[in-house]
Backbone as CSV, one residue per row, in Angstrom:
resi,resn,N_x,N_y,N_z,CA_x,CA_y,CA_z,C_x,C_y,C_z
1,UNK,0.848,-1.180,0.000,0.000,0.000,0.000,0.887,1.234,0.000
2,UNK,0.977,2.443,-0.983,1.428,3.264,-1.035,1.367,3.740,-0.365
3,UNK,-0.018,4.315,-0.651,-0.387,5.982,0.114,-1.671,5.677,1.493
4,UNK,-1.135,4.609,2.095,-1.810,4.352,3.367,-0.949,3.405,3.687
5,UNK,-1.204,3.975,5.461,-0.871,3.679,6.740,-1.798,2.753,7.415
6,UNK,-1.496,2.198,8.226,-2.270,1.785,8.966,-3.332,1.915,10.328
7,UNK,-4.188,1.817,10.502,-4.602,2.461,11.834,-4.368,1.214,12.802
8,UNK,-4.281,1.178,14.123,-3.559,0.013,14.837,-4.505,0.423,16.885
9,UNK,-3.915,2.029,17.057,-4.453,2.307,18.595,-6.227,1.929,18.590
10,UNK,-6.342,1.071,19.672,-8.057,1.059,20.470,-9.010,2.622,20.301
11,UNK,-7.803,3.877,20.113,-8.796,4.903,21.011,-9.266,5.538,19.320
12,UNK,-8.238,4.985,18.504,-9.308,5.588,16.891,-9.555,4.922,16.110
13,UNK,-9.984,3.584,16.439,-10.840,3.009,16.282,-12.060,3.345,16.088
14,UNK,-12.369,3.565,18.330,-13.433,4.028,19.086,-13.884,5.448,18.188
15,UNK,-12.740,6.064,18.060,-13.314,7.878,17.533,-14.100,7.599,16.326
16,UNK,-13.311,6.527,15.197,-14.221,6.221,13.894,-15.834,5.506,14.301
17,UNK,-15.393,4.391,15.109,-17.168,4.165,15.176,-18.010,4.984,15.578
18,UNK,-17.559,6.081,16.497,-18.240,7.187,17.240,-18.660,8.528,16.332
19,UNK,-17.563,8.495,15.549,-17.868,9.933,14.654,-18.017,9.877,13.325
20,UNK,-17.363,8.633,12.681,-17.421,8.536,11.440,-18.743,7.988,10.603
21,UNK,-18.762,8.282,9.342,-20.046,7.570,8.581,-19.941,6.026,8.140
22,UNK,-20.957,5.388,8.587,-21.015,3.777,7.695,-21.577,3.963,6.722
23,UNK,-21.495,2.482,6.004,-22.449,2.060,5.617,-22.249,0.824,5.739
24,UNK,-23.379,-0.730,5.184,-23.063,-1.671,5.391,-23.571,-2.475,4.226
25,UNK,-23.331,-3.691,4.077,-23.828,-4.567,3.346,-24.056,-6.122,4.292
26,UNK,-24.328,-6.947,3.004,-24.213,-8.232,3.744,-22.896,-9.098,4.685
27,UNK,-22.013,-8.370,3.562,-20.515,-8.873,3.990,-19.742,-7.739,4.591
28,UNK,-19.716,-6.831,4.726,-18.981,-5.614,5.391,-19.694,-4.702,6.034
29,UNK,-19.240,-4.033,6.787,-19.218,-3.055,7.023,-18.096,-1.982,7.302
30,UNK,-18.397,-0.606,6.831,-17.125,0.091,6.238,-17.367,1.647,6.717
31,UNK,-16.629,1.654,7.382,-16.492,3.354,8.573,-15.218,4.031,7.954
32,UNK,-16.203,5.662,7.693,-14.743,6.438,7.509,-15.050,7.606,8.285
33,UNK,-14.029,8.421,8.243,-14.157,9.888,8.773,-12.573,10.892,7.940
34,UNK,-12.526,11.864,7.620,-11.596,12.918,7.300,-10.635,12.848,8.774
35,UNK,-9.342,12.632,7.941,-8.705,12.834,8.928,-7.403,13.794,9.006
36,UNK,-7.518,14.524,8.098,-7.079,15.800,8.442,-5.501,16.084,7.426
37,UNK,-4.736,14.607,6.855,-3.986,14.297,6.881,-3.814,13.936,4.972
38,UNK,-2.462,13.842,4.629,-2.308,13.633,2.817,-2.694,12.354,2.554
39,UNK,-2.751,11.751,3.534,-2.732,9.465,3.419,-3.899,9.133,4.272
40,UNK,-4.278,8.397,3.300,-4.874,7.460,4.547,-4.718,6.505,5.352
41,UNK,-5.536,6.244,5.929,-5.286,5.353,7.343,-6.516,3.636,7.267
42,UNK,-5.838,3.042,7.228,-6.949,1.957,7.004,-6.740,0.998,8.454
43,UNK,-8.037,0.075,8.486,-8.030,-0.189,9.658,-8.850,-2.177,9.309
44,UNK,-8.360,-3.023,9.279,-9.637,-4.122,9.151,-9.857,-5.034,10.597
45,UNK,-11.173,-5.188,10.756,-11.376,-5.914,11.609,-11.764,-7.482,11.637
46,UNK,-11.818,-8.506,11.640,-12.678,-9.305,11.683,-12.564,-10.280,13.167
47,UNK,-14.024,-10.462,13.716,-14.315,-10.870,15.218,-13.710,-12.467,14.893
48,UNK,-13.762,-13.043,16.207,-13.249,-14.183,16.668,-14.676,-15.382,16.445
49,UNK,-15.463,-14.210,16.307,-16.897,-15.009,15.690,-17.023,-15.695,14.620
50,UNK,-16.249,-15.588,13.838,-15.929,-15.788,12.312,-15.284,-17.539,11.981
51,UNK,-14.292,-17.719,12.955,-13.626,-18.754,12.856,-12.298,-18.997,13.484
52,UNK,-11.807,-19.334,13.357,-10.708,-19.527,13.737,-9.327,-18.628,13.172
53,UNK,-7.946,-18.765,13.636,-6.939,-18.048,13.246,-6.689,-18.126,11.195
54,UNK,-6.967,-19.423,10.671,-6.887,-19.091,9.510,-7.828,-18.628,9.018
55,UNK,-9.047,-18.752,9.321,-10.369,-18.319,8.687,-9.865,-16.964,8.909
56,UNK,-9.937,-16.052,9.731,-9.870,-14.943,10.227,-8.500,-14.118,9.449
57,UNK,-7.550,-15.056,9.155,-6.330,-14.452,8.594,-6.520,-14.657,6.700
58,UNK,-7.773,-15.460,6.325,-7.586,-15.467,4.602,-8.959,-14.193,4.498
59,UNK,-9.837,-13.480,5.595,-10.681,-12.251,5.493,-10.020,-11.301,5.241
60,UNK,-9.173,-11.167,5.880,-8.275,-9.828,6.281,-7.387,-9.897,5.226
61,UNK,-6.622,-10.750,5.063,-5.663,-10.447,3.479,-6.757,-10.354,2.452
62,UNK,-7.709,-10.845,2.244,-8.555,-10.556,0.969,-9.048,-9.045,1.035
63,UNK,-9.605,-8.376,2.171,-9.764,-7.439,2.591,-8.965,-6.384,2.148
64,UNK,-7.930,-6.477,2.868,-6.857,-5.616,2.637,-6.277,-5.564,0.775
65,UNK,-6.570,-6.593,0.242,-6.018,-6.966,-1.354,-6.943,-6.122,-1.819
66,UNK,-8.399,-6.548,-1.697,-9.437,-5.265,-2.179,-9.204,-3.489,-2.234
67,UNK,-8.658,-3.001,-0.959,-8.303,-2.397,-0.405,-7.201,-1.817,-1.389
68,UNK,-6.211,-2.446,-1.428,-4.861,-1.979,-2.400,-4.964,-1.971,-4.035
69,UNK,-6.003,-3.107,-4.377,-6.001,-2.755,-5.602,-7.141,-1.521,-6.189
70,UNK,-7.306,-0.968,-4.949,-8.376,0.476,-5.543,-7.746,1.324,-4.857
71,UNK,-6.876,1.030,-4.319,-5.818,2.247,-3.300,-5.828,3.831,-4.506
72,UNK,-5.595,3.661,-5.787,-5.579,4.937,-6.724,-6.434,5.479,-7.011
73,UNK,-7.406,4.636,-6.873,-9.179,5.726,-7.208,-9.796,6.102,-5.505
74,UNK,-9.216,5.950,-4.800,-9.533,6.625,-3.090,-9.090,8.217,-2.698
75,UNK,-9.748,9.128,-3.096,-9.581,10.172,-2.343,-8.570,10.063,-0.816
76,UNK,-7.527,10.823,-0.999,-6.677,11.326,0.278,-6.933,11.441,1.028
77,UNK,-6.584,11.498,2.373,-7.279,11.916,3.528,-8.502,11.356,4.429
78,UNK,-8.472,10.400,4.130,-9.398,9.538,4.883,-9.034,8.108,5.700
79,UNK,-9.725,7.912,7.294,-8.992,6.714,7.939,-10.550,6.277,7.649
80,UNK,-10.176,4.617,7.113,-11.524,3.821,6.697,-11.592,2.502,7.141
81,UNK,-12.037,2.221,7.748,-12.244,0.818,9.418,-13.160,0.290,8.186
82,UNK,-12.670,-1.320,7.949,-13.509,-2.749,7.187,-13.758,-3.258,8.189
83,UNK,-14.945,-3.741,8.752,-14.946,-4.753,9.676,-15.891,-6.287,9.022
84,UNK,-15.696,-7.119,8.716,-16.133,-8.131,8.153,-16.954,-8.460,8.876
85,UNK,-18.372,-9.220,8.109,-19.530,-10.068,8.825,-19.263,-11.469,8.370
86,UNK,-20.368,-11.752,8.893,-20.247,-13.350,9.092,-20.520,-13.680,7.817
87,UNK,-21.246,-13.434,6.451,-21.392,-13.938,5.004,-19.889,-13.253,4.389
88,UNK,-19.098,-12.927,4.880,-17.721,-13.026,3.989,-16.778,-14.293,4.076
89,UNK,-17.144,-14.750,5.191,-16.386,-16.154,5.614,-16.916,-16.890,4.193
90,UNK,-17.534,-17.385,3.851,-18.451,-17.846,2.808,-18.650,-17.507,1.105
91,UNK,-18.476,-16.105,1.294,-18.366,-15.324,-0.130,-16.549,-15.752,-0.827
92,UNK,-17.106,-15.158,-2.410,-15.699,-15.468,-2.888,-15.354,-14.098,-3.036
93,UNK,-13.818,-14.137,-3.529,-13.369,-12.715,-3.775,-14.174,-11.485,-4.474
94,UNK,-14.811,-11.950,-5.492,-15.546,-11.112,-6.279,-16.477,-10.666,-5.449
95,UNK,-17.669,-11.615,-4.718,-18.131,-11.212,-3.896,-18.199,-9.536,-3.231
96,UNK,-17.231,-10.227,-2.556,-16.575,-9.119,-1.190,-15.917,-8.158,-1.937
97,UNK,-15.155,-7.934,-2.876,-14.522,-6.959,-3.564,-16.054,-6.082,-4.044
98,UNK,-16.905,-6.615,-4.776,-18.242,-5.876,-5.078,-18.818,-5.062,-3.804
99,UNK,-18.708,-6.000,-3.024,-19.653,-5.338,-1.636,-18.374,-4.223,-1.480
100,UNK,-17.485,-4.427,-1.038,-16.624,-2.747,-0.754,-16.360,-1.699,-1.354
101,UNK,-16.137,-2.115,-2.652,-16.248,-0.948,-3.356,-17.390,-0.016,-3.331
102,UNK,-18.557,-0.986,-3.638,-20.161,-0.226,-3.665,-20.018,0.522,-2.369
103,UNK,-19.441,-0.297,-1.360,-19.777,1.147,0.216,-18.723,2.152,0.370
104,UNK,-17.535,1.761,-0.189,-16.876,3.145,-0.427,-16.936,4.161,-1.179
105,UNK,-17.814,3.420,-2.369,-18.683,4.847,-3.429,-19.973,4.964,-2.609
106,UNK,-20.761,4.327,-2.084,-21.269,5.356,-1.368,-20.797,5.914,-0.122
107,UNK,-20.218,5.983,0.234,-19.552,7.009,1.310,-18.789,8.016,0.783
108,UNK,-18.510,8.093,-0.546,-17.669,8.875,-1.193,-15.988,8.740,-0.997
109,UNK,-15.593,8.138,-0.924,-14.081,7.834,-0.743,-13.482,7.440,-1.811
110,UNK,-14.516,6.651,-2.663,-13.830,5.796,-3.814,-14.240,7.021,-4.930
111,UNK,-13.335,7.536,-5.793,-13.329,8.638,-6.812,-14.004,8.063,-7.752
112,UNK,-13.046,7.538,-8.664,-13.487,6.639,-9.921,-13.803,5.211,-9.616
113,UNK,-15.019,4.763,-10.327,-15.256,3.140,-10.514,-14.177,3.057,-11.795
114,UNK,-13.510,2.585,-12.092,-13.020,1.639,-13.413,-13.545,0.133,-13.308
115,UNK,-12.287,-0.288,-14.694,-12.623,-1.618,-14.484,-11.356,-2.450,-13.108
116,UNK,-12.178,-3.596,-13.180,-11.113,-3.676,-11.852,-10.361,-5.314,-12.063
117,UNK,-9.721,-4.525,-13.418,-8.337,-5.928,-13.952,-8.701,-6.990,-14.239
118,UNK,-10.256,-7.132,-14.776,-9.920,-8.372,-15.581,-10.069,-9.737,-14.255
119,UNK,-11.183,-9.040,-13.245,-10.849,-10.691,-11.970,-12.341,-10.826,-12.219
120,UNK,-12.886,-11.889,-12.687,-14.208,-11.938,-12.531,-15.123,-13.324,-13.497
């Protein structure tokens, strides 16, 4: 990821669920807020509800892959918390790549839709 950091502290986390805008789908849910800053800040969650250490570790790299390969059409300046539901355990990549994008264009973060390389 270039032009994002990571978000990592408990307390902005808390500030994004508290202040920032969602939205959700079946498989995600996706919190942002302006954060003042040239980069963004990304953040993924997925609960212990989900499965186990690999289940939980092939969400989050798919997550995060989604994440990087639209990293250039994302407006600057924004920290944006993924937290996975329980139908992503289940979904395939396309899936879940559809569901995030759609909530980061509607939240406005995601600039341009293109095409997105030929995975499908």
């Amino acid at each position: 990821m270039k032009i994002t950091t990571s978000l990592k502290r408990n307390h902005e986390f808390k500030r994004l669920y508290n202040k920032g805008k969602s939205a959700a789908s079946q498989y995600a849910v996706v919190y942002c807020r302006r954060n003042g800053g040239r980069k963004n800040r990304l953040g993924v969650t997925v609960s212990t509800k989900l499965g186990g250490a690999v289940v939980r570790n092939r969400i989050r790299r798919r997550l995060k892959e989604i994440y990087r390969l639209s990293e250039e059409k994302l407006t600057p300046g924004y920290d944006v918390v993924i937290v996975a539901r329980a139908k992503s355990r289940l979904s395939n990549f396309c899936e879940l790549e559809a569901s995030v994008l759609s909530l980061l264009k509607k939240l406005g973060v995601l600039t341009q839709v293109g095409d997105t390389g030929g995975r499908g």
